[in-house]
C-alpha positions in Angstrom: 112.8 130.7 -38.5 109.9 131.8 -41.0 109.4 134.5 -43.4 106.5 136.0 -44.8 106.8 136.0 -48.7 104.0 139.4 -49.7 102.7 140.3 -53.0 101.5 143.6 -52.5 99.2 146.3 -54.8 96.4 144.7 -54.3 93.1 145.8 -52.5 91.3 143.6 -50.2 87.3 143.1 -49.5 85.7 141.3 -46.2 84.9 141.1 -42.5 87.5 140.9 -39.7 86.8 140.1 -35.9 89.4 142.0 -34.5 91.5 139.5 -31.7 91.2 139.8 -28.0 93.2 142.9 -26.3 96.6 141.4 -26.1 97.9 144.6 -23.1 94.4 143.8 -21.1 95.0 139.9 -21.5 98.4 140.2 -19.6 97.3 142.2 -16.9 94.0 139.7 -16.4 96.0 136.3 -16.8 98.1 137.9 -13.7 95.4 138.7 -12.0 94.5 135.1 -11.9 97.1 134.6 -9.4 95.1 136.5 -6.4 93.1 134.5 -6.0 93.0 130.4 -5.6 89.4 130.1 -6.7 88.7 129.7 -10.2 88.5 132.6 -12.5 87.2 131.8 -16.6 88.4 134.2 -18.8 87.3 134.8 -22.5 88.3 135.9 -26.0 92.4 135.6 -25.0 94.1 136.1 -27.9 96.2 133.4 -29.5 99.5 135.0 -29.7 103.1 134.3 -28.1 103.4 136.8 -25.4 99.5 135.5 -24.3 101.2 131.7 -24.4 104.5 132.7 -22.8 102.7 134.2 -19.7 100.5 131.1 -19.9 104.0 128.9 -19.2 104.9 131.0 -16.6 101.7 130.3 -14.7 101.8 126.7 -15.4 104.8 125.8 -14.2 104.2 128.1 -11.1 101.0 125.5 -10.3 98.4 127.0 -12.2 96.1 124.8 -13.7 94.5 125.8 -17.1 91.5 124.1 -18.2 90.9 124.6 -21.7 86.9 125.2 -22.6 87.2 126.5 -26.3 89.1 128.8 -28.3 90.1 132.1 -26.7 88.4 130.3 -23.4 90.3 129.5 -20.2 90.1 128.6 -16.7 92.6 129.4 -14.4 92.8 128.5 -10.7 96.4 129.3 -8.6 95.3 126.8 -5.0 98.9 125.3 -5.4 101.3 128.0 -5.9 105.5 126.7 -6.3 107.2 129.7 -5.5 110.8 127.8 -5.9 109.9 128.3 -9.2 110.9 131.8 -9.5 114.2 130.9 -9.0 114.7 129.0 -11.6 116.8 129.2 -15.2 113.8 128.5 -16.7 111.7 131.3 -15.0 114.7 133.8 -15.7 114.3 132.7 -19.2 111.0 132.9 -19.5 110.4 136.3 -17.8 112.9 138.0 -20.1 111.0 137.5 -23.3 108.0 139.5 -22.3 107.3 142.9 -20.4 103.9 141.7 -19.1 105.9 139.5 -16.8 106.3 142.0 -14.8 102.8 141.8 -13.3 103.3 138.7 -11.5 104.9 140.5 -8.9 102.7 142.7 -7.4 100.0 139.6 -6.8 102.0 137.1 -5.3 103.6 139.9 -3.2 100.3 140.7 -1.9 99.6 137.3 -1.6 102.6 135.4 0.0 104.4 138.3 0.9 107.7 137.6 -1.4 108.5 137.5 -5.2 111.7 137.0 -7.8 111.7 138.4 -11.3 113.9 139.2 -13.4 114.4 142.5 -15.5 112.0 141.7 -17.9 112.4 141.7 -22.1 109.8 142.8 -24.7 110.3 145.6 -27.2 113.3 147.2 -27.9 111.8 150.3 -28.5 114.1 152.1 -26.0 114.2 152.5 -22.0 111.3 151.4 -20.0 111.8 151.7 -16.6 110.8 149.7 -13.7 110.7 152.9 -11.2 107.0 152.9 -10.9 106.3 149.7 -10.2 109.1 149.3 -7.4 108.5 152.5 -6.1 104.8 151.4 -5.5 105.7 148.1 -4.2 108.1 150.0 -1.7 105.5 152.7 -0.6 103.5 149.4 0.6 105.7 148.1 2.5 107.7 145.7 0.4 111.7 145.3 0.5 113.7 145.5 -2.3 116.8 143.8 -3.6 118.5 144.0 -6.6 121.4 141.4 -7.8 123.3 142.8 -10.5 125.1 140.1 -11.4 122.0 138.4 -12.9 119.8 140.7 -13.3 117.2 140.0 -10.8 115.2 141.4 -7.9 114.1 139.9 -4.8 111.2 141.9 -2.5 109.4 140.4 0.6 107.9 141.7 3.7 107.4 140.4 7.0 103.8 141.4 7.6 101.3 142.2 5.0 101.0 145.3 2.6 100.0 148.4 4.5 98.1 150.7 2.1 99.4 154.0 1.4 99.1 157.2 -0.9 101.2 156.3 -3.8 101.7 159.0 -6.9 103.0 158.4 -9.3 105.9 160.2 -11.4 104.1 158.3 -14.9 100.6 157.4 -15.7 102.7 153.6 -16.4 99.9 151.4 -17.6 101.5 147.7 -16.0 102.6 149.9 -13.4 99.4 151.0 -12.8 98.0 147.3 -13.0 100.5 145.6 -10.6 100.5 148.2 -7.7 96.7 148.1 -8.0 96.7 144.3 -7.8 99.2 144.3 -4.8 96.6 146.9 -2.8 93.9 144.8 -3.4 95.7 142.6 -0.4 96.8 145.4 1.6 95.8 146.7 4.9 94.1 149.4 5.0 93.3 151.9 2.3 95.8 152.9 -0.9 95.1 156.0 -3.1 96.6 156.0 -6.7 96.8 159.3 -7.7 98.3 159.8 -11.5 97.2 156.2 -12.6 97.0 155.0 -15.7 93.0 154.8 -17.1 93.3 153.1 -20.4 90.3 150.9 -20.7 92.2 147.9 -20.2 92.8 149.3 -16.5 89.0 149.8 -16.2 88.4 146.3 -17.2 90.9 145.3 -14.8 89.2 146.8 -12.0 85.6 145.7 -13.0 87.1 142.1 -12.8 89.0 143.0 -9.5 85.4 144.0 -8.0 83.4 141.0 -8.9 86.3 139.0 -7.0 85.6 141.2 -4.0 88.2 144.0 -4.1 86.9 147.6 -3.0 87.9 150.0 -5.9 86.8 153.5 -6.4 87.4 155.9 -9.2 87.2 153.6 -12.0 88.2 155.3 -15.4 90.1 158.5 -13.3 93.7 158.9 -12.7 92.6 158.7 -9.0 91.6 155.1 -7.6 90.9 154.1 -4.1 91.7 150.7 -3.3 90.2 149.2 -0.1 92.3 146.4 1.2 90.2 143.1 1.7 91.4 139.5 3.4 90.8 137.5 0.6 89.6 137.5 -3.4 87.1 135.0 -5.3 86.6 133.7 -8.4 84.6 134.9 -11.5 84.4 135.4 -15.1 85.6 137.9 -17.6 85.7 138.9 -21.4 88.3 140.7 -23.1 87.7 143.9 -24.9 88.3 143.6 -28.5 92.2 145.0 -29.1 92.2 148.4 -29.9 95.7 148.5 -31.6 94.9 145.7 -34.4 91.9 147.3 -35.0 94.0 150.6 -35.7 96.1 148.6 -38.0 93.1 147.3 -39.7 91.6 150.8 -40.3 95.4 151.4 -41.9 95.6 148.5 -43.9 91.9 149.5 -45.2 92.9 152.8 -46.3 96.4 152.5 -47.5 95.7 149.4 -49.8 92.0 150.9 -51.2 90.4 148.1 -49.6 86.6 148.1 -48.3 86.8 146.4 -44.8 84.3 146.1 -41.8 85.9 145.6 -38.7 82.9 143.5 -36.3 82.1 144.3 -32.9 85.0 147.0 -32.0 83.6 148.1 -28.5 83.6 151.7 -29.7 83.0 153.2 -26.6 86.4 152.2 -25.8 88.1 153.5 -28.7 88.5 157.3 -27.6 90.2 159.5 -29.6 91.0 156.4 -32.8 88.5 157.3 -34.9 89.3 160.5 -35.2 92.9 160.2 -35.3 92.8 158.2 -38.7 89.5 161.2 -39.6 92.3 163.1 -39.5 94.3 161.8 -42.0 91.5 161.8 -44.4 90.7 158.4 -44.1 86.7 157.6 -43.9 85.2 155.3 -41.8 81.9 154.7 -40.3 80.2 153.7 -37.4 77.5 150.9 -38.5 75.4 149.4 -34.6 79.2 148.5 -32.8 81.1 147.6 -35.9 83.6 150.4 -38.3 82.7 150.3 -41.7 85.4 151.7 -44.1 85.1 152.3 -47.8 87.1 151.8 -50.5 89.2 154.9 -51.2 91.4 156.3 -54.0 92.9 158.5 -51.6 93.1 160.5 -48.6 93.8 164.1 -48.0 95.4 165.1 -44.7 93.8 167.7 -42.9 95.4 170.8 -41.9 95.2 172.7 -38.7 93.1 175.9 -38.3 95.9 178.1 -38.9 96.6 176.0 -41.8 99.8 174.6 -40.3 101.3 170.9 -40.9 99.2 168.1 -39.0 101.1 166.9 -35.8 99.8 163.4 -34.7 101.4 162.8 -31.1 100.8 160.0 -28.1 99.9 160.8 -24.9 98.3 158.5 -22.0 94.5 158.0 -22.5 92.4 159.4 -23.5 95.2 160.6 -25.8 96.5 158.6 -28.7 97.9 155.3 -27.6 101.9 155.3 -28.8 101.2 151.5 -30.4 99.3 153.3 -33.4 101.9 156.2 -34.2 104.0 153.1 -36.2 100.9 152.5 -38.3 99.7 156.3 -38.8 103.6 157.0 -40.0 102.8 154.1 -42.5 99.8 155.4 -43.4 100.7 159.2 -44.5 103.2 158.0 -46.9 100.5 157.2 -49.4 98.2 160.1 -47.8 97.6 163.7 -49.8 99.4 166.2 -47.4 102.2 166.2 -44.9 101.8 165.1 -41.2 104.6 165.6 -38.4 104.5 162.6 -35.8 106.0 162.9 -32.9 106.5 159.9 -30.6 106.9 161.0 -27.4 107.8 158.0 -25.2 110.2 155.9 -26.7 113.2 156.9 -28.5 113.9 153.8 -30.8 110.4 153.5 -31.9 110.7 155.4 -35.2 113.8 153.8 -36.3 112.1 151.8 -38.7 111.1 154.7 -41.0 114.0 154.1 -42.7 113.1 150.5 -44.4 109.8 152.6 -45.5 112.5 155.3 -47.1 114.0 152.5 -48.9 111.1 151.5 -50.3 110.1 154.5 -51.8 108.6 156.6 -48.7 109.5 160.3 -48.6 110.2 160.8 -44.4 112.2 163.5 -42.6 113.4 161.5 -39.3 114.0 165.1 -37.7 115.0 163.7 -34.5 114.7 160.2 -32.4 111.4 161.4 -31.5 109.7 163.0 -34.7 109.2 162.3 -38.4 107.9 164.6 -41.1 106.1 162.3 -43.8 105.3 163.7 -46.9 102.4 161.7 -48.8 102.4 161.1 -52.0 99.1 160.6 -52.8 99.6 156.8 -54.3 101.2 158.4 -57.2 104.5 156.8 -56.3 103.5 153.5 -54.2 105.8 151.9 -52.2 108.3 149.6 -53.4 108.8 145.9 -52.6 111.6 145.0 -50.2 113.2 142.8 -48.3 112.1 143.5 -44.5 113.2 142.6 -40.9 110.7 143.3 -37.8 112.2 144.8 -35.2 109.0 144.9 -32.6 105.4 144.4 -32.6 104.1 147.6 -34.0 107.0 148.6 -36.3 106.3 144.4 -38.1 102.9 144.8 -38.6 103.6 148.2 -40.4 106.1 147.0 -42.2 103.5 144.2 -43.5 100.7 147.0 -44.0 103.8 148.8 -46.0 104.5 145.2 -48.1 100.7 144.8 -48.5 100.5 148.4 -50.2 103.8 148.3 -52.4 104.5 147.1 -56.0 105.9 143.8 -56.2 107.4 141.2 -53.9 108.5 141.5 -50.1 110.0 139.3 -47.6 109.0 139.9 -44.0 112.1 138.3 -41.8 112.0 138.1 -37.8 107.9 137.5 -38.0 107.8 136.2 -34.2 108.1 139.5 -33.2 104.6 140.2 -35.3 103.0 136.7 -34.0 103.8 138.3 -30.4 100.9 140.8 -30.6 98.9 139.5 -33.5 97.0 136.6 -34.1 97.1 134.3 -36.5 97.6 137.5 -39.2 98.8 135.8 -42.6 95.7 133.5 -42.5 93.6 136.4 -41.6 94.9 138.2 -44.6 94.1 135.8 -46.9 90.6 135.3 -45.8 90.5 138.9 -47.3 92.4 138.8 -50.4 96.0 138.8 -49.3 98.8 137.3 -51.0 100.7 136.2 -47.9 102.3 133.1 -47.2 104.5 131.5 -44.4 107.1 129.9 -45.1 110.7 128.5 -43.9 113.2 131.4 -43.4 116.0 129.0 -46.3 113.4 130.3 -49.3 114.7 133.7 -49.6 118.2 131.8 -50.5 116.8 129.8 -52.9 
């Protein structure tokens, strides 16, 4: 088990290339398994739920040929569905969410999956409804054993398409019921989708295979069911969310930072967000420049009410940044009111930032008032545990920004969704080190 050791207060200076989306990566690395023709895909990022899903397919008989970092080819011709009932593949399919996703291809495909309830985040409930709702609608049967956890669906003929809405705009939901249609007979509408980017870029790829899709970027897609799907290629957009976290870092720590080839046509409402909380930035060719600032004055609504920062499914805010913003305002001029919507253990981490200094109202499960204080009182070093993805890396923005020493514990749950971050860091100034969990008892 390793720790990160932090000495924060200081600014940093540099270029970053933000990683490859990790959410988009999981949905494409599924996709791979429609197909048994080759399919190259580019700029993965190197992080653990990206190499757990990589295991999975591996030891279901897809071979991955290696052609350079982030680059990968995948082809599924040999499929071992006896996997899926396996320890191992119980095991496996627990750690992650993404997971998930491998059902709805090879149920298109060979007409029978096993997975089990899959892990992730403990960020509160995230149901499965939509996805076997979807699966259902097409045709598919479903069985759950309790005992262990697990579900079983199959069908005797092929998926027949359908009109499917759907009770959430689910993002993997979204992505696996569009992969099963793709098989289906016949044609599926997919009314409420999900239309995150990440979606879009799944359908583009989808199309160059040879799937029919309509309505690309809408919360209404029409899915023509074809025989069979090719091979192709593919790049991942850059990831959204760590390129949120790097416009936080920037601001809280008074760092200048330009973040390289963002893809800012797919960043919707970000930009403005973090405008929002006073933070500059600017938009140099495809890159975000931000400047070095002594602080950062929260604006106020028309009526001259408190600022209330919520998530909502795009092209709303994206729930993965609220962790970060919330980290952010503490050191912010003004108050801000953020209001996570969607999961009710998400802000639970607020109070290791009110231990360290950070002046938070947690009203509620769902909303925190944060009053900023202007970097008049920074944040204090502490010692740390990260309980997920987004609520680690804010923690380590929140350890970057404070007065002396903090230790970072739990860090896989940070080298899930980020890539390589500590040496990152340092390439810009950071005082970040890895090292075995037995130093903190030293």
């Amino acid at each position: 088990m390793a720790i990160f050791k932090i000495q924060g207060g200081f600014s940093l200076k540099g270029k970053i290339q933000p990683q490859g989306a990790k959410n988009e990566a999981l949905q494409i690395l599924c996709a791979t398994l429609l197909t048994s023709e080759k399919l190259r895909i580019k700029n993965i990022p190197e992080i653990e739920d990206v190499k757990c899903l990589m295991k999975i397919l591996k030891k279901l008989g897809v071979t991955i040929e290696y052609n350079g970092i982030g680059d990968y080819t995948f082809q599924a011709n040999e499929i071992d569905l006896d996997y899926l009932n396996t320890k191992d593949f119980i095991k496996q399919g627990q750690l992650i969410r993404g997971s998930i996703m491998i059902a709805g291809p090879l149920l298109a495909r060979f007409r029978k999956v096993c997975f089990p309830i899959p892990g992730g985040d403990k960020i509160g409930r995230r149901r499965l409804d939509t996805h076997l709702k979807g699966f259902k609608l097409l045709g598919s049967n479903i069985n759950f054993f309790k005992e262990h956890q697990y579900f079983k669906l199959h069908t005797s003929h092929s998926l027949k398409g359908k009109y499917v809405l759907l009770e959430e705009a689910s993002i993997t939901g979204t992505a696996n019921i569009i992969m099963a249609s793709t098989l289906a007979k016949g044609k599926t509408v997919i009314y409420n989708a999900a239309c995150e980017p990440y979606i879009q870029q799944l359908c583009k790829l989808l199309n160059k295979m040879g799937s029919k899709i309509r309505g690309i970027g809408s919360n209404l897609i029409h899915i023509l069911g074809v025989k069979e799907l090719g091979g192709g290629c593919h790049t991942i957009l850059p990831d959204m969310i760590e390129i949120g976290s790097w416009i936080g870092l920037s601001a809280i720590t008074k760092s200048e930072i330009t973040i390289k080839n963002v893809s800012w046509k797919n960043l919707g409402i970000i930009p403005n967000t973090f405008k929002k909380m006073g933070i500059q930035l600017e938009k140099k060719q495809d890159d975000i420049y931000i400047p070095a600032q002594n602080s950062y004055h929260i604006k106020k609504l028309i009526n001259n009410s408190i600022l209330t920062i919520s998530d909502s499914p795009w092209p709303g805010l994206t729930p993965d940044l609220l962790s970060i913003l919330t980290v952010v305002a503490t050191q912010a001029k003004g108050s801000v009111l953020i209001h996570q919507k969607m999961f009710e253990s998400r802000l639970f981490f607020v109070d290791k930032l009110i231990e360290m200094g950070a002046q938070i109202i947690l009203c509620d499960p769902h909303r925190a008032t944060v009053i900023g204080l202007n970097h008049q009182y920074p944040l204090k070093g502490s010692v740390l545990s990260s309980p997920d993805i987004r609520a680690g890396i804010s923690l380590l923005i929140a350890a970057l920004s404070a007065t002396g020493t903090s230790i970072i514990k739990n860090i896989e749950q940070i080298d899930r969704g980020y890539e390589k971050i500590d040496e990152r860091l340092r390439i810009l100034g950071a005082q970040i080190f890895r090292m075995d969990h037995a130093f903190i008892y030293e």
